[in-house]
C-alpha positions in Angstrom: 4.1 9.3 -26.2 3.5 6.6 -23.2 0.6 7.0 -20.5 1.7 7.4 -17.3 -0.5 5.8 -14.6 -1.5 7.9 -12.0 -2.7 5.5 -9.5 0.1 4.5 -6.6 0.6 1.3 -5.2 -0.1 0.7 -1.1 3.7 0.7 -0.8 4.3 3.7 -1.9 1.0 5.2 -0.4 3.3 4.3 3.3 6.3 5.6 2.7 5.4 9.0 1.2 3.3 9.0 4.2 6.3 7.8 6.4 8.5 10.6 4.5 6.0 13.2 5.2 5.4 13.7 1.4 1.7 12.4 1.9 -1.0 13.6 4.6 -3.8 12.0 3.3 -4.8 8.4 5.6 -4.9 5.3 2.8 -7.6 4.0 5.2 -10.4 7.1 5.3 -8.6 9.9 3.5 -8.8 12.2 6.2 -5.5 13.8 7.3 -2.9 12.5 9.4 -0.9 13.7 12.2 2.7 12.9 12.5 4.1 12.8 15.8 7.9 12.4 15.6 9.0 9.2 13.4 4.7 7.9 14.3 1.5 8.6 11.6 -1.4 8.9 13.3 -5.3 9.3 11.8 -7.6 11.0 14.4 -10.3 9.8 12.2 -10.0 6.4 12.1 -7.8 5.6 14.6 -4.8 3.7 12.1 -1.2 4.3 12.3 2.2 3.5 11.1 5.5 4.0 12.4 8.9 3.3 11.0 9.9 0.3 12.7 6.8 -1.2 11.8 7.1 -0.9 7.8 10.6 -2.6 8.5 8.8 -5.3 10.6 6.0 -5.9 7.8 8.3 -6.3 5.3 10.8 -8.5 7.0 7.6 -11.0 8.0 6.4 -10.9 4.0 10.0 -11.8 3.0 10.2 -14.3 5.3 6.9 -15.9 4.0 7.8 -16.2 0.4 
């Protein structure tokens, strides 16, 4: 028997919220409101869009 861990990575944390699997903000843990392809926190004010994951990880690539 293996342990699984149960602890996500930030990656992942994004895109479930992207996918609407997730409505819990990786920033303040409040909830999230997702207007059209946008993730919004009320809370704290952060957000995430599609286009911007794609950006982030194009720029990180592009560093290494």
């Amino acid at each position: 028997m293996s342990i699984a861990s149960l602890h996500r990575t930030l990656e992942q944390e994004l895109f479930a919220l992207l996918r609407g699997v997730s409505l819990e903000c990786p920033v303040c843990g409040e909830f999230v409101m997702h207007i059209g392809a946008k993730v919004f926190c009320p809370e704290c004010g952060s957000s995430l869009a599609e286009g911007e994951t794609a950006a982030a990880e194009t720029t990180s690539t592009q560093a290494s």
